[in-house]
N, C-alpha and C positions, 0 to 999 in steps of 0.2 A: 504494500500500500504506500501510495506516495503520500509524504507530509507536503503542505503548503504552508510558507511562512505567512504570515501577516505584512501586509505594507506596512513601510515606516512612514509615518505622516510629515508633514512639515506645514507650517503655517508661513504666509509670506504676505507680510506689511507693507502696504508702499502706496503714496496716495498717487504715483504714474499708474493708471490703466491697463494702459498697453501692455504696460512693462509684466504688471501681474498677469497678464494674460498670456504672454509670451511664456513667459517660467514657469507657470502650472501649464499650459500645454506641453511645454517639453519635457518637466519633471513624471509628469504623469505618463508620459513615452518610456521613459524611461523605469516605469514599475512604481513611482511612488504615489501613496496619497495626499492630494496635493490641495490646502483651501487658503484662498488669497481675501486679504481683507484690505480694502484702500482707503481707511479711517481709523485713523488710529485709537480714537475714544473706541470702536467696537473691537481693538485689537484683545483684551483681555476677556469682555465676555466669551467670544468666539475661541479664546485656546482654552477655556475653562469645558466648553462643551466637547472641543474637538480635541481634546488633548492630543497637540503635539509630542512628535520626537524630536521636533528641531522646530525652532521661530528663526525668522528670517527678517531683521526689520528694518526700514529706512533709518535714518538717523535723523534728517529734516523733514518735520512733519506739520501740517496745519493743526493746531491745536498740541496734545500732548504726542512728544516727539519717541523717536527708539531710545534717545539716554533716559529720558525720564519711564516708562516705559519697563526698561529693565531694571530699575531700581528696587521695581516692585517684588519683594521676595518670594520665592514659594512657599505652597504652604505646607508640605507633608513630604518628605525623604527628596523634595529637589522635583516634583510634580505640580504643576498648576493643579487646583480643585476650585 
């Protein structure tokens, strides 16, 4: 019987468009599951539901940016909840 891994997720931040849509099309080619957010206020409820393996995030952003952003600690063994 074949095992099947699970995709590794990645969350990607960025208030360019296109740019989100270029990288989840290609990341997604490439086996992974892939959800792009281009507002940065919705960037933590969105990894709270979609728990990432990985955030990916702009650094200049309209409103709350990627440094502020990542300041925010996790909550339980290094997982967003």
């Amino acid at each position: 019987m074949k095992m099947t891994t699970a995709k590794k997720r990645i969350l990607f931040v960025d208030d360019d468009e296109r740019l989100t849509k270029l990288l989840k099309v290609g990341l997604e080619a490439e086996g992974y599951e892939v959800c792009a957010v281009n507002e940065a206020q919705m960037a933590l409820p969105v990894a709270r539901a979609f728990k990432p393996d990985l955030i990916v995030m702009d650094i200049a952003m309209p409103g709350k940016d990627g440094d502020e952003l990542a300041l925010i600690p996790p909550v339980s063994g290094g997982a967003i909840e």
